[in-house]
Kinemage of the C-alpha trace (Angstrom):
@kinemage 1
@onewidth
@group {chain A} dominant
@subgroup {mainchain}
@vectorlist {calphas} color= white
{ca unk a 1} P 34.574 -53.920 36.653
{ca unk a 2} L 36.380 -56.706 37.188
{ca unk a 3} L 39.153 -58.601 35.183
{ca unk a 4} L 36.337 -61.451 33.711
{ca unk a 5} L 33.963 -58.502 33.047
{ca unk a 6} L 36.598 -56.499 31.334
{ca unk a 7} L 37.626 -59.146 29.049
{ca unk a 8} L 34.046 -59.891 27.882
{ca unk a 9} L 33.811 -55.932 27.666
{ca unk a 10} L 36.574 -55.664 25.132
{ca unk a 11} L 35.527 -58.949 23.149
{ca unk a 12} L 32.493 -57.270 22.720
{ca unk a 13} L 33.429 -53.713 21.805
{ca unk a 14} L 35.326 -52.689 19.043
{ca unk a 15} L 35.957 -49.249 20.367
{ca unk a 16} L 37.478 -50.343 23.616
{ca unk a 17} L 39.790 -52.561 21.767
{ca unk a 18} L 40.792 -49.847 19.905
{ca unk a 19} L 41.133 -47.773 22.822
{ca unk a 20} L 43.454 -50.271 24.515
{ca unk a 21} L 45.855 -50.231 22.074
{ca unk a 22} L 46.081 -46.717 21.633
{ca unk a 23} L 49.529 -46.547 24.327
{ca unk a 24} L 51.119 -49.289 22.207
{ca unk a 25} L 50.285 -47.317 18.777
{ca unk a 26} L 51.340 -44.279 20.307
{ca unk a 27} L 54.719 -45.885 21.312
{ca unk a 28} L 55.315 -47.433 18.152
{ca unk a 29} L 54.926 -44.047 16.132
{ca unk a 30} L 58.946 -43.039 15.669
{ca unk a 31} L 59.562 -46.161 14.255
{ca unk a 32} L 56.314 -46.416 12.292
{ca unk a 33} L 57.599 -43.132 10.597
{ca unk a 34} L 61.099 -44.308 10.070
{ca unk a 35} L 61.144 -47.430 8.538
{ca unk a 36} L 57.237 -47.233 6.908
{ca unk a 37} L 55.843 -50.274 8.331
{ca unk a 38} L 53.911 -51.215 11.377
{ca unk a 39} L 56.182 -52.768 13.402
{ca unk a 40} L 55.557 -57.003 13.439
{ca unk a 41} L 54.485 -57.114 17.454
{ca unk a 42} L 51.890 -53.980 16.894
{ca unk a 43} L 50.670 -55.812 13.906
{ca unk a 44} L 50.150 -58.874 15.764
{ca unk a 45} L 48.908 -57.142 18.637
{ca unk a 46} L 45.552 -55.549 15.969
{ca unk a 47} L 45.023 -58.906 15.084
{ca unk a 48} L 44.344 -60.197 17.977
{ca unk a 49} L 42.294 -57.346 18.839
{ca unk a 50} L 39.949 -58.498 15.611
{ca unk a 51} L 40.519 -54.678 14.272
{ca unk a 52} L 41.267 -56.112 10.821
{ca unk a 53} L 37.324 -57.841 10.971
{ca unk a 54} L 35.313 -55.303 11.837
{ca unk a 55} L 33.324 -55.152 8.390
{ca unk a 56} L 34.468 -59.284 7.728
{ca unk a 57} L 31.258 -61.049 7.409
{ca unk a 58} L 30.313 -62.983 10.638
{ca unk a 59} L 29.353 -66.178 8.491
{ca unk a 60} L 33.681 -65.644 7.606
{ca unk a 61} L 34.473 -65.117 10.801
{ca unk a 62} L 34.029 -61.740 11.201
{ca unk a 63} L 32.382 -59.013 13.656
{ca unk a 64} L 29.917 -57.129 11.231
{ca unk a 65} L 30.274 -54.399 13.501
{ca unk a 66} L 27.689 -50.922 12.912
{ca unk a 67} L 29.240 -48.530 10.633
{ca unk a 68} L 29.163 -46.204 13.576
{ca unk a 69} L 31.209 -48.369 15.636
{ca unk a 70} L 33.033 -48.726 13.543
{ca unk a 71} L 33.856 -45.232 12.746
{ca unk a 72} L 34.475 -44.833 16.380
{ca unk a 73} L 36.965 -47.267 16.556
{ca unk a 74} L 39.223 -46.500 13.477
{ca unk a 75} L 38.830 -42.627 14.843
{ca unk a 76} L 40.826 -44.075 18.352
{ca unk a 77} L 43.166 -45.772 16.919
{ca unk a 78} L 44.191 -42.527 14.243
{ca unk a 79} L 44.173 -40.274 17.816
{ca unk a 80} L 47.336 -42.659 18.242
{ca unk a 81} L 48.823 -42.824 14.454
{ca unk a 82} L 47.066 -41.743 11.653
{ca unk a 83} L 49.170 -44.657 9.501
{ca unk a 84} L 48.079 -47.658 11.877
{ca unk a 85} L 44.746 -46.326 11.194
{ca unk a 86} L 44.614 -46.128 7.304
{ca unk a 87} L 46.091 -49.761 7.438
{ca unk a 88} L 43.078 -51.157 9.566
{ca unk a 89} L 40.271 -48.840 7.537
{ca unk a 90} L 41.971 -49.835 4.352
{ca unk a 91} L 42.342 -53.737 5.102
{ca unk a 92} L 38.635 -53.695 6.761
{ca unk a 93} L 37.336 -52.226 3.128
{ca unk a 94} L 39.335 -54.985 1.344
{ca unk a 95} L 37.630 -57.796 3.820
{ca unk a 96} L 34.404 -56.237 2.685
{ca unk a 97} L 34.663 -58.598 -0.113
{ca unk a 98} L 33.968 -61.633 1.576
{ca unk a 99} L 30.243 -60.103 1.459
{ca unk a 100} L 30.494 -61.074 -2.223
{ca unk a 101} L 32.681 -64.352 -2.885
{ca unk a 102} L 31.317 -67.464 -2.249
{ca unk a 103} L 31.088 -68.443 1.571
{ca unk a 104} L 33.458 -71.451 0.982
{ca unk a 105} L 36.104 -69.571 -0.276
{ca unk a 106} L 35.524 -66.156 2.291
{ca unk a 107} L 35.804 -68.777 4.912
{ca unk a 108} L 39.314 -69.884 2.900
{ca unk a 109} L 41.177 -66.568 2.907
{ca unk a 110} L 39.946 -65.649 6.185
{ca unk a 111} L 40.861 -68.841 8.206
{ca unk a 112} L 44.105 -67.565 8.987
{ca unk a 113} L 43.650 -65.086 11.886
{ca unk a 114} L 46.108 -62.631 10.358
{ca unk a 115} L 45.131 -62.086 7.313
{ca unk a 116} L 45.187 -59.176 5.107
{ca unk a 117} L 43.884 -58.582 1.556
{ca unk a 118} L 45.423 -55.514 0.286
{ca unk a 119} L 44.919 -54.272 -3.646
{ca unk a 120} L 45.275 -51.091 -5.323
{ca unk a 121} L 42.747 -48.435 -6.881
{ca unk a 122} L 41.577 -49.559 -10.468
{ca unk a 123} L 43.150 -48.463 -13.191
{ca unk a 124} L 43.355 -50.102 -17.201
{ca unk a 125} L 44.377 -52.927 -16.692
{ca unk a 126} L 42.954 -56.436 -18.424
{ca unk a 127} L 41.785 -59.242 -16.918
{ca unk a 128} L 41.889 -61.929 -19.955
{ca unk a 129} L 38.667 -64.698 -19.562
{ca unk a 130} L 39.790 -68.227 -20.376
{ca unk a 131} L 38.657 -71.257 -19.295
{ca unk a 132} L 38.576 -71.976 -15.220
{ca unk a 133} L 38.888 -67.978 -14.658
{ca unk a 134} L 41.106 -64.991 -15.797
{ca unk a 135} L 44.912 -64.575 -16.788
{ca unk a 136} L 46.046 -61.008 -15.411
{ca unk a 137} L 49.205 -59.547 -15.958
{ca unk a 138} L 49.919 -55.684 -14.850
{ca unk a 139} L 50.420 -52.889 -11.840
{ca unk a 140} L 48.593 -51.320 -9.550
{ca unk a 141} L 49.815 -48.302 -7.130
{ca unk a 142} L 48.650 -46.957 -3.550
{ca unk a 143} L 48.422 -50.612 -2.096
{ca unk a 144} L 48.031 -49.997 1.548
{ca unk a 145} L 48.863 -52.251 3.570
{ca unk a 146} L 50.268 -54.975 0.717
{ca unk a 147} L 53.686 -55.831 3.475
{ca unk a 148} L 51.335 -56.954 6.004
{ca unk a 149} L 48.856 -58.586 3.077
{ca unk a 150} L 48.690 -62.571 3.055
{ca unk a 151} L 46.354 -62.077 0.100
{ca unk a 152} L 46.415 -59.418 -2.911
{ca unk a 153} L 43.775 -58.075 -5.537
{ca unk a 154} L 44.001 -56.410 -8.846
{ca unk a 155} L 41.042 -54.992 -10.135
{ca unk a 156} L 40.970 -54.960 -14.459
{ca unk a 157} L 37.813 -54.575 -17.144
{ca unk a 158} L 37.213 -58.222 -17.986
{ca unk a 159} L 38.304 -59.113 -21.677
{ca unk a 160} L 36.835 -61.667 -23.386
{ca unk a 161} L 38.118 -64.108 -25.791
{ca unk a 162} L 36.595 -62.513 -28.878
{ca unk a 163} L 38.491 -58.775 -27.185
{ca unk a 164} L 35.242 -57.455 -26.106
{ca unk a 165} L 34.970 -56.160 -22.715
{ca unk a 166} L 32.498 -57.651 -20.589
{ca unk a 167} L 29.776 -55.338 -19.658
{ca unk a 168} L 28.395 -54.821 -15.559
{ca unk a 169} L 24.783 -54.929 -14.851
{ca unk a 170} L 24.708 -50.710 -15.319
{ca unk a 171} L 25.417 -51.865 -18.987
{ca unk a 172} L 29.339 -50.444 -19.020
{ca unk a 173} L 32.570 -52.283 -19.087
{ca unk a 174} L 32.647 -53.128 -15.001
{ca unk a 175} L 35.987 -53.761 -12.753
{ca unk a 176} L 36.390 -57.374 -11.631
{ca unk a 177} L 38.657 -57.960 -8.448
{ca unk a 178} L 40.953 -61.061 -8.413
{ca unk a 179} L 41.908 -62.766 -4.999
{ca unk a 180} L 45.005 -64.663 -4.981
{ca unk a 181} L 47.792 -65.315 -2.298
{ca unk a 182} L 50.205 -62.533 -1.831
{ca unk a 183} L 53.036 -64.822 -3.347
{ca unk a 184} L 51.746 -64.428 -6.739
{ca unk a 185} L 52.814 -60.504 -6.336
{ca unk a 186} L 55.790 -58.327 -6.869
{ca unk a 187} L 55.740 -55.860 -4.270
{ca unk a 188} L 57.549 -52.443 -5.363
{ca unk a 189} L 59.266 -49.787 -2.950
{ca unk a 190} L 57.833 -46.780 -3.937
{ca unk a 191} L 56.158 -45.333 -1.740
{ca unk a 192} L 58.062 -42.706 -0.046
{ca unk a 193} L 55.691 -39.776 0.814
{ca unk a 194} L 55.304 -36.547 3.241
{ca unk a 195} L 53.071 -38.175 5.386
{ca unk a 196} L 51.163 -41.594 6.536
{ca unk a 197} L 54.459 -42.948 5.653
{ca unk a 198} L 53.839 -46.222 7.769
{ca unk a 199} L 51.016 -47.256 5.453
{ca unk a 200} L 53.163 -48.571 3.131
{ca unk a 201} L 51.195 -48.092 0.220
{ca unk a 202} L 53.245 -49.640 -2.295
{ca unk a 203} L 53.172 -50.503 -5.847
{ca unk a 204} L 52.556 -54.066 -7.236
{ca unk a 205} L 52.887 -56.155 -10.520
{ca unk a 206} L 50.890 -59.755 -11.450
{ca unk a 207} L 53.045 -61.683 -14.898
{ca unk a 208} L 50.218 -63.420 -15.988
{ca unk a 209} L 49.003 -65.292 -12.996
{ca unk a 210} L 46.122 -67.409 -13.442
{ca unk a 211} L 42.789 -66.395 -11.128
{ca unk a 212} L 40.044 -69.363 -10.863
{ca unk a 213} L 36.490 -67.556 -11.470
{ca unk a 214} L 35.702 -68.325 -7.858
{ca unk a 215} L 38.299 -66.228 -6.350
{ca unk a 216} L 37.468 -63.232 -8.173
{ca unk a 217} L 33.665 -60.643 -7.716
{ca unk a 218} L 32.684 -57.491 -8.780
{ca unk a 219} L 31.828 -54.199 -5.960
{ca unk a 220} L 30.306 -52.412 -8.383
{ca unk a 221} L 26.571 -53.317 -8.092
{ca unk a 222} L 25.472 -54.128 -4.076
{ca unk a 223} L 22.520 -55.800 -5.689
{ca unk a 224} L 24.638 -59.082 -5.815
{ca unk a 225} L 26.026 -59.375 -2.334
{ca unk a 226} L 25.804 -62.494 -0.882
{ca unk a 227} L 25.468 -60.976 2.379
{ca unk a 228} L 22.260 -59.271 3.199
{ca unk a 229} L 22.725 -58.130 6.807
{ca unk a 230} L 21.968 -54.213 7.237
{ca unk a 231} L 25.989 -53.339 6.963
{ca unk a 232} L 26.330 -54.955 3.555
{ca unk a 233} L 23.358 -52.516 2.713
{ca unk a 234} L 26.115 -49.431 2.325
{ca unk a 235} L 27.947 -50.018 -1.010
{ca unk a 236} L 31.722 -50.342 -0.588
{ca unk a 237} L 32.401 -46.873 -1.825
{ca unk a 238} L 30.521 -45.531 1.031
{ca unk a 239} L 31.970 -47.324 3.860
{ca unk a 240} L 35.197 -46.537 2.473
{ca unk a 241} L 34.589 -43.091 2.606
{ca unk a 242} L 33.305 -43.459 6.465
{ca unk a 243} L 36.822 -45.215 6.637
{ca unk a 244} L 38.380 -42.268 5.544
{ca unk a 245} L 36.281 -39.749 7.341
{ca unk a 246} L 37.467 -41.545 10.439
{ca unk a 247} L 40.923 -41.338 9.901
{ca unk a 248} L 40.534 -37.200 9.392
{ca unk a 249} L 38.478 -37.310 12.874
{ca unk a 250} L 40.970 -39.449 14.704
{ca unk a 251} L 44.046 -36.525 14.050
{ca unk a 252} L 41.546 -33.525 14.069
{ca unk a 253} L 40.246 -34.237 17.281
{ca unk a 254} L 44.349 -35.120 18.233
{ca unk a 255} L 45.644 -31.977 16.941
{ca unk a 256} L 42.719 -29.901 18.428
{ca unk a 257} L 43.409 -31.558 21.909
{ca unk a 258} L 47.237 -30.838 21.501
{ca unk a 259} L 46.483 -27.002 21.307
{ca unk a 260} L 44.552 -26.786 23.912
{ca unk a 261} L 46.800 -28.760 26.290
{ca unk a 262} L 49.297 -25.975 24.801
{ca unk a 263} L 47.097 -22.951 24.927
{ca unk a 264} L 47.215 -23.551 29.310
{ca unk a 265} L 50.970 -23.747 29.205
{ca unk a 266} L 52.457 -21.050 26.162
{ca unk a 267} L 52.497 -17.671 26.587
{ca unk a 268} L 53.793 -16.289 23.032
{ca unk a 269} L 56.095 -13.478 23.960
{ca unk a 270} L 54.458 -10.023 24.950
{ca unk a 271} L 50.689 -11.500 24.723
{ca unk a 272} L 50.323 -13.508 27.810
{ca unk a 273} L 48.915 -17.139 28.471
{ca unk a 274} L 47.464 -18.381 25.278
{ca unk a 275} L 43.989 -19.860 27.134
{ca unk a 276} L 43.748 -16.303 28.333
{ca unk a 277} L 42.950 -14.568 24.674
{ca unk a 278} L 39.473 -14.060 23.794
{ca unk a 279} L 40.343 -14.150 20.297
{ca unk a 280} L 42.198 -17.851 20.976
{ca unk a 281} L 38.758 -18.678 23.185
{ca unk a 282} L 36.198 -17.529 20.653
{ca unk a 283} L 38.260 -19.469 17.475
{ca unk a 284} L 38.507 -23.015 19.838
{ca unk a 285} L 34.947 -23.139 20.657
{ca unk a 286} L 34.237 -22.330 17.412
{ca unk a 287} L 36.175 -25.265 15.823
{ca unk a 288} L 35.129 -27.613 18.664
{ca unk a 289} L 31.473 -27.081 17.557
{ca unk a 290} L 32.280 -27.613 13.844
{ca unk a 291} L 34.292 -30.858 14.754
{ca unk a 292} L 31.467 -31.762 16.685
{ca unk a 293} L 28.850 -31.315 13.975
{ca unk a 294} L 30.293 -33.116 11.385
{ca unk a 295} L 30.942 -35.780 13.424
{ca unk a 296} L 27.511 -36.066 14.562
{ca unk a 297} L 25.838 -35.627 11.266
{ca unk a 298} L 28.080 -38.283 10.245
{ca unk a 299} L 27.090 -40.821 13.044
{ca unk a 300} L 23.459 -40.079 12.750
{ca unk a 301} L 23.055 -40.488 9.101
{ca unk a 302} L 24.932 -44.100 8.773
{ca unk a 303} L 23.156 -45.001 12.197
{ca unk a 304} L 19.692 -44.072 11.266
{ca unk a 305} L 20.466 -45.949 7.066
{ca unk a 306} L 21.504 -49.063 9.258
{ca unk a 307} L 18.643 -49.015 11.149
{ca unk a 308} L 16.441 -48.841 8.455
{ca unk a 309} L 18.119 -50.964 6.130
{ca unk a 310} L 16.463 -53.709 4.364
{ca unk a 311} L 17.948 -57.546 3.372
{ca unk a 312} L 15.241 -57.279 -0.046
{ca unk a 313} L 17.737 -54.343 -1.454
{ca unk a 314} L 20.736 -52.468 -0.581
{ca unk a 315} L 19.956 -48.804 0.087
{ca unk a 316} L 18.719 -46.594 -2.770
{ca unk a 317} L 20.391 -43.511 -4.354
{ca unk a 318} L 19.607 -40.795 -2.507
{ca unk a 319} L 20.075 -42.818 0.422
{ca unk a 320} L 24.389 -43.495 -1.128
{ca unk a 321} L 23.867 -39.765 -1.531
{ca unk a 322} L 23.630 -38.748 2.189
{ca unk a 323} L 26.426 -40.883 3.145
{ca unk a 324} L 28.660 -39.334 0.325
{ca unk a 325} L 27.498 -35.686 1.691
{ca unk a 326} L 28.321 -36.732 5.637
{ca unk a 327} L 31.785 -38.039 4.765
{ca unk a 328} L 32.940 -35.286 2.400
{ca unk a 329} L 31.527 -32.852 4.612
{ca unk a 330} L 33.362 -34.731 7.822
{ca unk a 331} L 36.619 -34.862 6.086
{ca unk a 332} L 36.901 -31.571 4.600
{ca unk a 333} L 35.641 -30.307 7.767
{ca unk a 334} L 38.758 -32.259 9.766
{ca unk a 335} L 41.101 -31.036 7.486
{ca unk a 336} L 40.160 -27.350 8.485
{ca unk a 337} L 41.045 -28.097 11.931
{ca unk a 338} L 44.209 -29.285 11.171
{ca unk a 339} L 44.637 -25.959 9.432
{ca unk a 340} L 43.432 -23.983 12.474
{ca unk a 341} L 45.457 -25.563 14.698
{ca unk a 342} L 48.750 -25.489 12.923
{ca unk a 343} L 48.479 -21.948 12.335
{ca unk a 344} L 47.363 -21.204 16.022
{ca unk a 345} L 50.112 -23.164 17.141
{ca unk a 346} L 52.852 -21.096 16.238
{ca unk a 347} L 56.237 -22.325 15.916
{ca unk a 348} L 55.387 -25.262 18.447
{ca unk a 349} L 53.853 -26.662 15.007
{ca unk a 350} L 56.984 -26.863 12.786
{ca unk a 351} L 59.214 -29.075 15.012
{ca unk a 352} L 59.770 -33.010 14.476
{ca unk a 353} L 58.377 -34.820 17.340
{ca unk a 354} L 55.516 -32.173 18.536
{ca unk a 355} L 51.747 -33.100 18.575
{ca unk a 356} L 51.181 -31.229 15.414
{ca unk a 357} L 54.118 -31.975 12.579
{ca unk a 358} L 53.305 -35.124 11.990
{ca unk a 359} L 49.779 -35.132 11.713
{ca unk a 360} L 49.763 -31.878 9.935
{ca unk a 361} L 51.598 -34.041 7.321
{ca unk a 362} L 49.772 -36.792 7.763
{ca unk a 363} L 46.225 -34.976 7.339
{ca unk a 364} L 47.280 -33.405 3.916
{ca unk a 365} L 48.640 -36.541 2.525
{ca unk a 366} L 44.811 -37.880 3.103
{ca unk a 367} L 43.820 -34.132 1.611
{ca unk a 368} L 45.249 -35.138 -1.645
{ca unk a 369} L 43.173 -38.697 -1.575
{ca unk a 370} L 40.066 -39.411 -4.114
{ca unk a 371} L 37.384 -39.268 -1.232
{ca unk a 372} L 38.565 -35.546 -0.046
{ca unk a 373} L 37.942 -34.351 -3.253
{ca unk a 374} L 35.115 -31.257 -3.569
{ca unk a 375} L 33.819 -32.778 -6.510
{ca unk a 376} L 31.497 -35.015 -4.559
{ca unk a 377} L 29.714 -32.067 -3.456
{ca unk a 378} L 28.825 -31.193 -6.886
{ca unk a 379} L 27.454 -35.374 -7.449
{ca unk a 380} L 25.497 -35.014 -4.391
{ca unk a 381} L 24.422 -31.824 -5.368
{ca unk a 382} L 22.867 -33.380 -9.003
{ca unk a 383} L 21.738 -36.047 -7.109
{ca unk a 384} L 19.623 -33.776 -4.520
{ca unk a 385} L 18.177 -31.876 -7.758
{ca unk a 386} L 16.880 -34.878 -9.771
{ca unk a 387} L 19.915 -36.131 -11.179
{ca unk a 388} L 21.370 -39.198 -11.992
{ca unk a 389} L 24.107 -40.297 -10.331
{ca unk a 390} L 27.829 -41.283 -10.943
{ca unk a 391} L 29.078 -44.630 -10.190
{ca unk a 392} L 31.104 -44.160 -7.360
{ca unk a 393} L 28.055 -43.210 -4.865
């Protein structure tokens, strides 16, 4: 290949991006973990890369990548750092917004090549209707990503000059995000964590800042997207869970490589050469196929929903179901590797600096995140029997 086909190869592929950056990621890690931020050259260095557009809305200037690509290429860059990784899934979620606003004003926020829209999880907060658009005032936690953000969001139930709360079209009190430039923030230090320190997922405050209506949507009902390609078909609650799923592949599959590198070199004293044990043969095989699996059941059921996906309607419950079950099941199923392999490490595992530490830590900060929650199996599971199903599928 040569250098004029190599550059069209990685404008064109999202994974080979990703996979070109992965030595600069990797050297950037120590300091990613020190001072919990991705260091300004790295940042700039994803941007041009596009990795921050991958679920951006062509028409905004976006790639619209597949969901499996892009999967594939947030799992690469979390085989690096699992933080860089979180940042990029997080930020690509946030841009899935532009799917919703008006084109005029996606094309707006996303004119600047860097940019970033970073919010936090809903909470209680108030968004107060007056004339023009909404007066918010209050905090949100877990904002990944807000230091490299050019643009912020607050989700809050809509309150309406009489104090009733506006209703969504399921018929309940619905979240509204508000867009507006990162300025109009307070950014608060406070997150200081075991692991995926360098997300920076920080804490935030509006004081009554005014919103105009046309910077602000709802993600709530994927009926009224703007967008009707076949990716805008998954709600946003899926493909953040792919997001997330990807991130637990990316250091699974890291870890799991680690050990075996290891297992040709350690011989644990009195037992011989690690690769040499049955018992250490039979148990990597075994968690190789189960990787494997979930990955690929993963892959083929947001592959085979794109494929069939429709611009009339967004997919249809049970369809939200599958993609719940394939994410849950990937990133409980990641999680167990880490497990495996810290334990079969030995005291390689425990050490600042190894292969394993880190994302050990890393791994069961995302353990302790909404979408690795068991409960989903249990929504699935009503869904499967005839149920109807909660919100957040």
């Amino acid at each position: 290949m040569d250098r004029v086909e190599r550059a069209d190869h990685l404008l064109n592929d999202p994974i080979a991006r990703a996979r070109a950056l992965g030595p600069a990621i990797a050297a950037a890690g120590d300091e990613i973990e020190l001072k919990r931020r991705i260091p300004s050259a790295l940042l700039s260095a994803l941007h041009e890369a596009r990795l921050f557009r991958l679920l951006l809305p062509r028409s905004a200037g976006g790639d619209e990548v597949t969901p499996g690509q892009y999967l594939t290429a947030m799992e690469e860059v979390a085989r690096h750092d699992a933080s860089v990784a979180w940042n990029l899934f997080v930020g690509n979620s946030s841009a899935l917004v532009g799917a919703y606003i008006a084109l005029d004003i996606a094309r707006e926020i996303w004119r600047d090549p860097h940019t970033v829209v970073s919010w936090g999880p809903p909470n209680e907060a108030r968004a107060r209707a007056v004339p023009g658009g909404y007066r918010m005032t209050g905090r949100w936690d877990f904002a990944s990503g807000c230091r490299a953000a050019n643009w912020m969001g607050a989700h809050g139930l809509v309150e309406e000059a009489d104090g009733s709360l506006r209703l969504n079209s399921y018929g309940r009190p619905g979240q509204r995000i508000l867009l507006c430039p990162a300025g109009q923030a307070t950014l608060l230090d406070t997150w200081n964590t075991i692991g995926l320190r360098g997300t920076a997922s920080d804490s935030y405050t509006f004081d009554d800042v005014f919103i105009p209506e046309a910077y602000s949507s709802q993600r709530e009902d994927p009926a009224l997207r703007r967008e009707t390609g076949p990716l805008y078909s998954f709600t946003h609650a899926g493909l953040y869970a792919v997001g997330v799923a990807a991130v637990a592949f990316g250091i699974a599959r890291a870890m799991l490589d680690a050990l075996v590198e290891l297992a040709t070199k350690k011989a644990p004293r009195n037992l011989g050469r690690m690769a040499d044990s049955p018992t250490v043969q039979a148990d990597v095989a075994r968690t190789e196929a189960r990787l494997g699996a979930a990955r690929a059941y993963l892959l083929e059921i947001v592959g085979s929903l794109y494929e069939r996906a429709s611009p009339e309607a967004p997919m249809d419950i049970p369809a939200r179901a599958r993609v719940r079950l394939g994410c849950t099941h990937a990133i409980h199923t990641a999680i167990e590797t880490a497990d495996y392999v810290y334990k079969a490490c030995g005291v390689d595992g425990i050490f600042p600096g190894s292969p394993f530490e880190r994302r050990f830590r890393d791994m069961h900060t995302l353990s302790q995140q909404i979408q690795s929650r068991g409960a989903h199996y249990e929504a699935v599971g009503h869904v499967l029997l005839g149920g109807q199903p909660p919100v957040f599928l």
